[in-house]
C-alpha positions as CSV (number, residue, x, y, z in Angstrom):
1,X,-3.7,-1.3,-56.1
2,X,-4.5,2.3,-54.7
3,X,-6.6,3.0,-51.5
4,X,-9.5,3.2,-53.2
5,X,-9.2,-0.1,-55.6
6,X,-8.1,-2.0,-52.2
7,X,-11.2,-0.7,-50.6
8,X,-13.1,-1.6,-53.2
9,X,-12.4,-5.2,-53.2
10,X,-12.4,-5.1,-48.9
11,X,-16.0,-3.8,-49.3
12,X,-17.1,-6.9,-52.0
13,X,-14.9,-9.7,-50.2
14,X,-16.4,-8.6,-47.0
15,X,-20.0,-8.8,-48.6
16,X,-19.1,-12.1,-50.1
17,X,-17.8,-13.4,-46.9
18,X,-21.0,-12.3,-44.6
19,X,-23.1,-15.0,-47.5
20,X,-20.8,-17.2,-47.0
21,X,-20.7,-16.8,-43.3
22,X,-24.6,-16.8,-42.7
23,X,-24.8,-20.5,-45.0
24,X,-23.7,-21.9,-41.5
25,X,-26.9,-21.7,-39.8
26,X,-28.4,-23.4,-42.9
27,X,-26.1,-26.2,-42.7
28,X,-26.8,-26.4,-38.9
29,X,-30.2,-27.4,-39.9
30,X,-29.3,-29.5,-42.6
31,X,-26.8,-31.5,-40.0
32,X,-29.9,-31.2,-37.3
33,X,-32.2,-33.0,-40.1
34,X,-29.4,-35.4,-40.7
35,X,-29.3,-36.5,-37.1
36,X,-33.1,-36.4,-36.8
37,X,-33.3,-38.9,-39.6
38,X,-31.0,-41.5,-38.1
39,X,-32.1,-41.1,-34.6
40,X,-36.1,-42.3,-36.1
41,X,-34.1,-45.1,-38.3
42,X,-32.6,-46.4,-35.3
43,X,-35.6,-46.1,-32.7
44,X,-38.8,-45.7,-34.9
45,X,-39.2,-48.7,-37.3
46,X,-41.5,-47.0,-40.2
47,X,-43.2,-48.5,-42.8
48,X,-41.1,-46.7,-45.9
49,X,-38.4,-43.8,-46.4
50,X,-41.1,-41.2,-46.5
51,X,-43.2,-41.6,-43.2
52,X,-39.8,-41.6,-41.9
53,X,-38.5,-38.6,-43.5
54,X,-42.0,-37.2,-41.8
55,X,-41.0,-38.2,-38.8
56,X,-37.7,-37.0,-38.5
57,X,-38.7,-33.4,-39.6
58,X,-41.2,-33.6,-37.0
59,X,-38.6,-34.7,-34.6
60,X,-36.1,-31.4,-35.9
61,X,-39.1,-28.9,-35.5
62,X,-38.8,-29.9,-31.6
63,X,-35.3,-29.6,-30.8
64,X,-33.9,-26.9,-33.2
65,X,-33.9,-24.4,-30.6
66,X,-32.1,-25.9,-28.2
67,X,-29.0,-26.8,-31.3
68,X,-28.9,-23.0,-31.6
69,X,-28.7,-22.5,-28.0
70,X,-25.8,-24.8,-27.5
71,X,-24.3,-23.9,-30.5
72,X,-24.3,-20.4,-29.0
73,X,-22.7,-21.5,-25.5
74,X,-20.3,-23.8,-27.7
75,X,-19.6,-20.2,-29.6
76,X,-19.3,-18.3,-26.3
77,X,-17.2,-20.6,-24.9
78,X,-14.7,-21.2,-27.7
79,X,-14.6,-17.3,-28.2
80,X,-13.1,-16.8,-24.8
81,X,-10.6,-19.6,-25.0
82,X,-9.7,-20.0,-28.7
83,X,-6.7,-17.5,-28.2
84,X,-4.8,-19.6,-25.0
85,X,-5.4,-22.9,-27.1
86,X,-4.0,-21.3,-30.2
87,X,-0.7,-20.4,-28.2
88,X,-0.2,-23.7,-26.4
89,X,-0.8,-25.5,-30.0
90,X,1.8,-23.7,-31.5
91,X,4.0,-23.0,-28.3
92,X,4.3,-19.8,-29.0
93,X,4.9,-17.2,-25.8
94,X,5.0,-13.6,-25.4
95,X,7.8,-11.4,-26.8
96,X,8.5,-7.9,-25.1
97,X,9.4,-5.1,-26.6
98,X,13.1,-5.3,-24.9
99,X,13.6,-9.0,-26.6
100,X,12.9,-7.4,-30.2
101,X,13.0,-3.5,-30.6
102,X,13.3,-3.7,-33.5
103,X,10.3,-6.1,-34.9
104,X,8.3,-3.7,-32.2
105,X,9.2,-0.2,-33.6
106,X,8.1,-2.0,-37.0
107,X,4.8,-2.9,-36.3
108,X,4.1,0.0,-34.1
109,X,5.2,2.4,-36.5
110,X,2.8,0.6,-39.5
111,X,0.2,1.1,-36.5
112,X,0.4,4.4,-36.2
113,X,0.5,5.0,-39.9
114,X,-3.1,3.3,-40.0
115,X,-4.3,4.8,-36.7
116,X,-4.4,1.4,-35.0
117,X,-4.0,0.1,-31.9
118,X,-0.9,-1.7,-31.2
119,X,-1.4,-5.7,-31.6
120,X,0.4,-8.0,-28.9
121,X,3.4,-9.6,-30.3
122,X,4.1,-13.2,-30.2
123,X,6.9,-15.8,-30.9
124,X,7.1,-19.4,-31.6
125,X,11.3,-21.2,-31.1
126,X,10.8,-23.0,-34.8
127,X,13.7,-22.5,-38.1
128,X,10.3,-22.5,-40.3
129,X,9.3,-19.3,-42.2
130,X,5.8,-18.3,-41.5
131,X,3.5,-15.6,-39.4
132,X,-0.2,-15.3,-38.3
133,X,-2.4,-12.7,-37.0
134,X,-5.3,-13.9,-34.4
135,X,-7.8,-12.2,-32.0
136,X,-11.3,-11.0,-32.4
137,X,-11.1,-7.5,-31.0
138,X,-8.5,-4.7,-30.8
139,X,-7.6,-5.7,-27.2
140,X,-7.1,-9.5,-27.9
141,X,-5.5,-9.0,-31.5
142,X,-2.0,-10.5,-31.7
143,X,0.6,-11.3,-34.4
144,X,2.9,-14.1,-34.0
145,X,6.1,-14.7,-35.5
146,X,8.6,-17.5,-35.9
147,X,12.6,-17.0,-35.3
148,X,13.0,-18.5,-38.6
149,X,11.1,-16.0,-40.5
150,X,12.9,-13.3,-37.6
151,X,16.7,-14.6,-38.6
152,X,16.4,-15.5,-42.6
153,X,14.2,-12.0,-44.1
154,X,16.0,-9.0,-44.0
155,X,13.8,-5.6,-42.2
156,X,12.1,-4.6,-45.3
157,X,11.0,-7.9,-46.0
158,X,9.9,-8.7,-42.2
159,X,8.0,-5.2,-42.3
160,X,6.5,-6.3,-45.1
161,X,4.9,-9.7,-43.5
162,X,3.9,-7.5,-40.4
163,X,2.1,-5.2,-42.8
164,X,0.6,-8.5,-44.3
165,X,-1.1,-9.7,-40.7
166,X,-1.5,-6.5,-39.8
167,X,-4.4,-6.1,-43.1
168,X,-5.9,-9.2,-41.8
169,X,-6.9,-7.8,-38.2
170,X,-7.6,-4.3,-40.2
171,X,-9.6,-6.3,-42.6
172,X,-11.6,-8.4,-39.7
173,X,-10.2,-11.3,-41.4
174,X,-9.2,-12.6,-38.4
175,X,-12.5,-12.4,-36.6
176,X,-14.1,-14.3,-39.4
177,X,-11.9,-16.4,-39.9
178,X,-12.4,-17.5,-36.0
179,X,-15.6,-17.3,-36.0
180,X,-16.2,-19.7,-38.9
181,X,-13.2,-22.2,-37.5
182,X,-15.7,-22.6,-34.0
183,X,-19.0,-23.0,-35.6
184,X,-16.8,-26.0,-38.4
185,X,-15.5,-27.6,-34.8
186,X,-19.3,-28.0,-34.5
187,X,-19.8,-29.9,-36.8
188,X,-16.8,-31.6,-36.6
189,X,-17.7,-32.7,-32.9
190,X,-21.1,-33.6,-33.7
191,X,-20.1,-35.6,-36.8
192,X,-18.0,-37.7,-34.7
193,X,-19.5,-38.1,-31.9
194,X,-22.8,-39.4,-34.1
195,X,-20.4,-41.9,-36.6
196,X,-19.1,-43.2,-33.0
197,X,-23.0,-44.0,-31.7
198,X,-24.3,-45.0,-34.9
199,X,-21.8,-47.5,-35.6
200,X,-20.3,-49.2,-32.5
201,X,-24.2,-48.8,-30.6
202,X,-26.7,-47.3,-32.7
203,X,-26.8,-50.7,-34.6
204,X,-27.8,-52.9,-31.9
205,X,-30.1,-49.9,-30.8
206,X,-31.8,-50.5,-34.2
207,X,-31.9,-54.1,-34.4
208,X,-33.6,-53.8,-31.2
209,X,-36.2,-51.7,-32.3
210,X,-36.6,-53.9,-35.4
211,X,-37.2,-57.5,-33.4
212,X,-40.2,-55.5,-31.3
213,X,-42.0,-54.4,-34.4
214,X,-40.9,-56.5,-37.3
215,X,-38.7,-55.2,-40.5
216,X,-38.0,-51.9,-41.0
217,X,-38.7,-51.8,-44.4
218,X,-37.5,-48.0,-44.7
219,X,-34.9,-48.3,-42.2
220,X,-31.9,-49.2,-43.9
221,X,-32.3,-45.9,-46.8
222,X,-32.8,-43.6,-43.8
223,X,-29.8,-44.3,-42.3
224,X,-28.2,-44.2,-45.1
225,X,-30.0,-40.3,-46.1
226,X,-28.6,-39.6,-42.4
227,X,-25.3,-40.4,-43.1
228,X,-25.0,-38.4,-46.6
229,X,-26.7,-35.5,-44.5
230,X,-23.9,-35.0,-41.9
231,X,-20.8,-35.8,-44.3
232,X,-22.7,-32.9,-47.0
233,X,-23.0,-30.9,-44.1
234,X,-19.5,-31.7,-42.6
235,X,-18.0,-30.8,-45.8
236,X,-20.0,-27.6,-47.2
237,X,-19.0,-25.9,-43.4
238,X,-15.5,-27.0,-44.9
239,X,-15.7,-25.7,-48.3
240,X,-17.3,-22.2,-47.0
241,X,-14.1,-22.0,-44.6
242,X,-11.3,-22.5,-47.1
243,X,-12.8,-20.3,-49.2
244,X,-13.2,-17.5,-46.7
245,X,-9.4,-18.1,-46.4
246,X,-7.9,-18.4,-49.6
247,X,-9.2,-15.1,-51.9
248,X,-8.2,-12.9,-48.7
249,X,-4.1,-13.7,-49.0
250,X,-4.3,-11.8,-52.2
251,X,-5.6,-9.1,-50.3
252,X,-3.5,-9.0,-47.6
253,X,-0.4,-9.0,-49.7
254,X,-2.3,-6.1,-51.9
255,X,-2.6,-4.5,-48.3
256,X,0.8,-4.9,-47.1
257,X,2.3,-3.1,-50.6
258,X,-0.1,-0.3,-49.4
259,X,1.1,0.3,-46.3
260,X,4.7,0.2,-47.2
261,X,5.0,0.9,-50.3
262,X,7.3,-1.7,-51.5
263,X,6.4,-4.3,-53.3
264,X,9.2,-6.1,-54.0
265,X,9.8,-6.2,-50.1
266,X,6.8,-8.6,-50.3
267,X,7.5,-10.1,-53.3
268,X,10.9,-11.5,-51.4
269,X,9.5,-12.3,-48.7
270,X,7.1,-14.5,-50.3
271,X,10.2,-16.4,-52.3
272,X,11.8,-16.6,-48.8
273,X,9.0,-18.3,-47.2
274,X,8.1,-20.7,-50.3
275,X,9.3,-24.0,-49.4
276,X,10.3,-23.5,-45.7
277,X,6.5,-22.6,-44.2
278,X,5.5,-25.7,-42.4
279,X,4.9,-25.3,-38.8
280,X,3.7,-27.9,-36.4
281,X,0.3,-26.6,-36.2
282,X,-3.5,-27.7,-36.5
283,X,-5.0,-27.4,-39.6
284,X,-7.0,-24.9,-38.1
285,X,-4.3,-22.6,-37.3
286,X,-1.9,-23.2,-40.3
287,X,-4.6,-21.4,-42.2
288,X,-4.3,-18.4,-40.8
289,X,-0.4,-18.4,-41.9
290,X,1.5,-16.4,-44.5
291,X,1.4,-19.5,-45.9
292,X,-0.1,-23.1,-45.7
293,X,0.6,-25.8,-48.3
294,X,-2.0,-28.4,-47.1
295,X,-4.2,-29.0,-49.7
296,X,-6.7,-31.2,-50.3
297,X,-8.3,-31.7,-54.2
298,X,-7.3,-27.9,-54.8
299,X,-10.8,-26.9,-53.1
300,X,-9.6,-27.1,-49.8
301,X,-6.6,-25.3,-49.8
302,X,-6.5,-22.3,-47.7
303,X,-3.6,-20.3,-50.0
304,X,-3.5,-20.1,-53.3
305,X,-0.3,-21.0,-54.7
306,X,3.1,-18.4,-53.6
307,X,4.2,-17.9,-57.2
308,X,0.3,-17.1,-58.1
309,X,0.5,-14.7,-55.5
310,X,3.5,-13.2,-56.5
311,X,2.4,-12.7,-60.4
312,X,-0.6,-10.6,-59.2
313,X,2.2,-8.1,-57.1
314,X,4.2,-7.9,-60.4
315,X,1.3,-7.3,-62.4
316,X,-0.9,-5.1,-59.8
317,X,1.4,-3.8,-57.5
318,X,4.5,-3.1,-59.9
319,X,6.5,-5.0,-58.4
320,X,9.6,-7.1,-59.6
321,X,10.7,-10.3,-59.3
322,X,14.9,-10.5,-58.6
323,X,16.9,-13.2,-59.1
């Protein structure tokens, strides 16, 4: 778990992440084809699947640029609001350094051990245990705490959490992280929006269609190969998001031994924290927690288990569990 091991695995998650980052535009055309394929189902009777399939790549060849245009204002737009949205989601406000001089001279002084520039600090009024890191540069970079997590560890195990988020900012975890949560509200939005038109008005749209020109013969299977598009889609931008997540917790806890040398300090933290976590938060920001216990079919969960993540401490870091 030395500084060069750590590095090591920073360098090949970070490598592994970029792939997994730069599948997005491939899913935005497969979502594009998707919705290209049910738009000619429901407006351009065809004689079979195929011709329509035609069709509809046709039809994506036209209007892919402008998809990655708005999906670059949508990205634009998201990146200069995502942090105020965060906050109010979470109601978490500002703490000063005269409210907790403490928690400041903690963070600041695992700052200046790195050479970093001092995050902002944030609080949230909740008994639950749990902290996240956020921001996308070094100027909008914050950590926020709750007053549970503040009142039930005791100062090596708090420094220990800081020194947790603060390996996710020096990690650009955080950034990614972000950056893939905006580009999966894409295709959350567009999903949604297109199940709402296809099934309350794109039906009558069809049926419409249909009655000028007779039976669609092939309309029916592209809909159908429209609909399986935008849920694969829909849920591959998922899967490449939790897994972005979940393999870097084992680094940031691998991070925060290194910065303060104490293992066990994280070790209790993490016991601590197991079982009192849950914060009223959106999905999207619970993952960026110390910890998050939603899970969905184990592939979608975000953390890997607390007690996993303590064996790898004990067996990498040296570090021992107390009773």
């Amino acid at each position: 778990m030395g500084a060069f091991g750590l590095q090591t695995h920073i360098w090949n998650n970070n490598l592994k992440s970029a792939l997994l980052l730069a599948g997005f535009p491939v899913l935005l055309l497969v979502l594009l084809y998707g919705l290209s394929v049910g738009y000619v189902a429901l407006t351009a009777p065809v004689a079979d699947a195929g011709e329509g399939l035609a069709l509809a790549l046709a039809h994506m060849t036209r209007i892919w640029p402008f998809a990655f245009i708005g999906a670059g204002v949508w990205f634009v737009v998201a990146s200069f609001s995502y942090q105020s949205i965060i906050d109010a989601s979470v109601g978490a406000r500002g703490l000063s350094r005269k409210e907790a001089p403490k928690l400041y001279n903690m963070l600041e002084n695992l700052c200046i051990s790195r050479g970093l520039p001092m995050p902002a600090l944030n609080i949230i009024e909740t008994p639950a245990l749990n902290a996240f890191a956020s921001g996308v540069s070094d100027k909008s970079y914050k950590v926020t705490v709750t007053r549970g997590l503040i009142e039930a560890l005791d100062d090596d195990e708090i420094e220990a959490v800081l020194a947790h988020e603060l390996t996710h900012i020096m990690n650009r975890d955080v950034r990614l992280l972000i950056i893939s949560v905006i580009f999966v509200g894409i295709f959350s939005f567009v999903g949604e929006l297109v199940f709402r038109s296809m099934f309350h008005t794109g039906v009558r749209m069809g049926g419409h269609a249909r009655s000028r020109k007779g039976d669609s013969r092939g309309g029916g299977v592209l809909i159908l190969v429209a609909v399986a598009l935008i849920v694969a889609a829909y849920l591959m931008a998922l899967v490449i998001r939790f897994a972005l997540s979940q393999k870097r917790e084992y680094l940031a806890d691998a991070g925060a031994v290194d910065l303060t040398r104490n293992p066990d300090a994280m070790i209790g933290a993490l016991k601590k924290i197991s079982g009192r976590a849950q914060v009223d938060a959106p999905n999207d920001v619970q993952q960026m927690m110390v910890e998050n216990t939603a899970r969905f079919a184990g592939i979608f969960a975000t953390h890997p288990p607390i007690d996993k993540r303590i064996e790898a401490l004990v067996a990498y870091a040296g570090g021992r569990v107390l009773r």
